[in-house]
C-alpha atoms as an extended CHARMM CRD file, in Angstrom:
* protein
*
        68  EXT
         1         1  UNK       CA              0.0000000000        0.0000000000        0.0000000000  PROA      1               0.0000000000
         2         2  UNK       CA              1.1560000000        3.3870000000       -1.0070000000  PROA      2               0.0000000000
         3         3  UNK       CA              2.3140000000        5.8540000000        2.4230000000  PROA      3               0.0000000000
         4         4  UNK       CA             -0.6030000000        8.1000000000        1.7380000000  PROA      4               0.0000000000
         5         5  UNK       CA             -3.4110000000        5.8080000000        0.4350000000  PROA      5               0.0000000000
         6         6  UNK       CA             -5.8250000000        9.1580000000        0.1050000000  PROA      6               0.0000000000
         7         7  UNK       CA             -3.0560000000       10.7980000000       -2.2270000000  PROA      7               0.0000000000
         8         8  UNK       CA             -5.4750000000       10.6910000000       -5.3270000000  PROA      8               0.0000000000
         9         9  UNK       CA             -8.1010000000       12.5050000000       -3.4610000000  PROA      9               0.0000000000
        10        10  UNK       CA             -8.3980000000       16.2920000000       -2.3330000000  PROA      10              0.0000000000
        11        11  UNK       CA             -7.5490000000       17.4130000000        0.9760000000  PROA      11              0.0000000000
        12        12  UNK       CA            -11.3670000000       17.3920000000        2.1120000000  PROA      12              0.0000000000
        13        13  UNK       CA            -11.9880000000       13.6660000000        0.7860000000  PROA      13              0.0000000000
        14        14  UNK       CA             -9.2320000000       12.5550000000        2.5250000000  PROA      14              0.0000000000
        15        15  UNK       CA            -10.3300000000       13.9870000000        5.3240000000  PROA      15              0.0000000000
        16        16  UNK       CA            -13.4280000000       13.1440000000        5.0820000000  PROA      16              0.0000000000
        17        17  UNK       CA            -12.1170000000        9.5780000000        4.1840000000  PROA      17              0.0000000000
        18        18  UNK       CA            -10.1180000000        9.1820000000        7.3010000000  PROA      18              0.0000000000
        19        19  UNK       CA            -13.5420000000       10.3070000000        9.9170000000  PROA      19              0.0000000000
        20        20  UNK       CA            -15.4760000000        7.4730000000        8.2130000000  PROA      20              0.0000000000
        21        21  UNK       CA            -12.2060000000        4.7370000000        9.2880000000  PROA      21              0.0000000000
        22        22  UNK       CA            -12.5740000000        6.0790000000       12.8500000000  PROA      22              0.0000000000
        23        23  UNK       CA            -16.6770000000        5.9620000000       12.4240000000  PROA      23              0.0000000000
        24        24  UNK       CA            -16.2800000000        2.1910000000       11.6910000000  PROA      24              0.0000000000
        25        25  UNK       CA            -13.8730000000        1.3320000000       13.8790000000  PROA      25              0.0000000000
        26        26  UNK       CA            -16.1760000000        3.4090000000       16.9950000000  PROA      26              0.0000000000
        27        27  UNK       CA            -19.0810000000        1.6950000000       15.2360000000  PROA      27              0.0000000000
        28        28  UNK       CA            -20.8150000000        4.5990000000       14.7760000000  PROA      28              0.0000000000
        29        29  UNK       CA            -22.6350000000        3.7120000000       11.6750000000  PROA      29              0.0000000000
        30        30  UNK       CA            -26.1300000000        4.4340000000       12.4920000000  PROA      30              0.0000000000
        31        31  UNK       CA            -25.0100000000        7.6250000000       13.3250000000  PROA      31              0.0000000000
        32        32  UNK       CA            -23.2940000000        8.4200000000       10.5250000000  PROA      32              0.0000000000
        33        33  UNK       CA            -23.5090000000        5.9230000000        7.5580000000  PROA      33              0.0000000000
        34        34  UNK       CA            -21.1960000000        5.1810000000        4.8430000000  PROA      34              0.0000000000
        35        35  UNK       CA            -22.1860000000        6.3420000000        1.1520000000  PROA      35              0.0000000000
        36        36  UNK       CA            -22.2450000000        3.8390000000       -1.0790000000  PROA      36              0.0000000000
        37        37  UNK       CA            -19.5220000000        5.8810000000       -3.4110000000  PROA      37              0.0000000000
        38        38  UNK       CA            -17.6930000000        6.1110000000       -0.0660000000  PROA      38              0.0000000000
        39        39  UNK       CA            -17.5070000000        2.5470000000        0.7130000000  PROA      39              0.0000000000
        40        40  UNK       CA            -16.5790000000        1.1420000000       -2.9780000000  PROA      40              0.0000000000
        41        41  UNK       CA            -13.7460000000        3.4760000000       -2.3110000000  PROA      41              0.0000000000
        42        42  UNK       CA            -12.7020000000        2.7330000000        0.8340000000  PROA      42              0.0000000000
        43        43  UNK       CA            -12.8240000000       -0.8950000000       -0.1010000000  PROA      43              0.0000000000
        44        44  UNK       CA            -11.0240000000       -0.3470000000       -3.1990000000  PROA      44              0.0000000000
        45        45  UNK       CA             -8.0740000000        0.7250000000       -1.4620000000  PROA      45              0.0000000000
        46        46  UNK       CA             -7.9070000000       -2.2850000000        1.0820000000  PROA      46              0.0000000000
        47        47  UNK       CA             -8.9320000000        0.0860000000        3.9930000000  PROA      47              0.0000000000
        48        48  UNK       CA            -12.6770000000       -1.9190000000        4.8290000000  PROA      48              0.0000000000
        49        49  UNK       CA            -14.5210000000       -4.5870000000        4.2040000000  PROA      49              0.0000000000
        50        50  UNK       CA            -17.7230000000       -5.8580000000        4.3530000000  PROA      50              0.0000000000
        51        51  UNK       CA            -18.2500000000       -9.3360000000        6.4180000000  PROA      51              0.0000000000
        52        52  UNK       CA            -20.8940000000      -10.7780000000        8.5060000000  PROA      52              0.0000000000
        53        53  UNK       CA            -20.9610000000       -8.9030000000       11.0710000000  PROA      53              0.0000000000
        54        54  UNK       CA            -20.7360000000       -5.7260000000        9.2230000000  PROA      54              0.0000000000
        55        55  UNK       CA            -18.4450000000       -2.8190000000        7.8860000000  PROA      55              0.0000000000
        56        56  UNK       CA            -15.1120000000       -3.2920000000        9.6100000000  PROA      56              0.0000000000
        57        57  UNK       CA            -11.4480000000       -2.3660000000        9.1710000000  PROA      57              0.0000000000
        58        58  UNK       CA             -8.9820000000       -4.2840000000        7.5870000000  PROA      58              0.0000000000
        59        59  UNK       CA             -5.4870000000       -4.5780000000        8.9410000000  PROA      59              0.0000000000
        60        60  UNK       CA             -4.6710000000       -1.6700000000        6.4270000000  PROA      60              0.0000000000
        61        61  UNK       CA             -7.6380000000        0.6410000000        7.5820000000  PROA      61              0.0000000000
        62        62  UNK       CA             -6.1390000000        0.1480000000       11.4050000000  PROA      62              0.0000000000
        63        63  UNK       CA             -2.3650000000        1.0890000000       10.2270000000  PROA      63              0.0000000000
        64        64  UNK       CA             -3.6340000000        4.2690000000        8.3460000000  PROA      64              0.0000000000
        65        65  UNK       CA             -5.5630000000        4.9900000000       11.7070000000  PROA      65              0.0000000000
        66        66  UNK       CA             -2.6250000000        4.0680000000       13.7790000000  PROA      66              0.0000000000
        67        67  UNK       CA             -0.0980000000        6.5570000000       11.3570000000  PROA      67              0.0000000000
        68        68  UNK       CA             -1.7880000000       10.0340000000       12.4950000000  PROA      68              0.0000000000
């Protein structure tokens, strides 16, 4: 995975980006839901994924988290 996996994306997506990791990993999603264009993103790059139990991070997702 690239250092900044948000490079490709303004300052405000990222941003935005890295609020909805911390939203999943709080589990805050009925709060604050995912958009769909959001998610196919996010899951693009390796930083979620969607399993049983729900949206959750991937090991990825947790390091970008973790880098701040």
């Amino acid at each position: 995975m690239a250092e900044n996996p948000f490079a490709e994306f303004s300052l405000e997506k990222a941003i935005d980006f890295r609020w909805t990791l911390r939203d999943i990993q709080a589990h805050r999603l009925k709060m604050s839901p995912v958009s769909d264009e959001d998610l196919r993103a996010l899951i693009g790059l390796g930083l979620v994924e969607v399993c049983d139990i729900g949206i959750v991070l991937t090991q990825a997702g947790i390091a970008v988290l973790n880098r701040s």
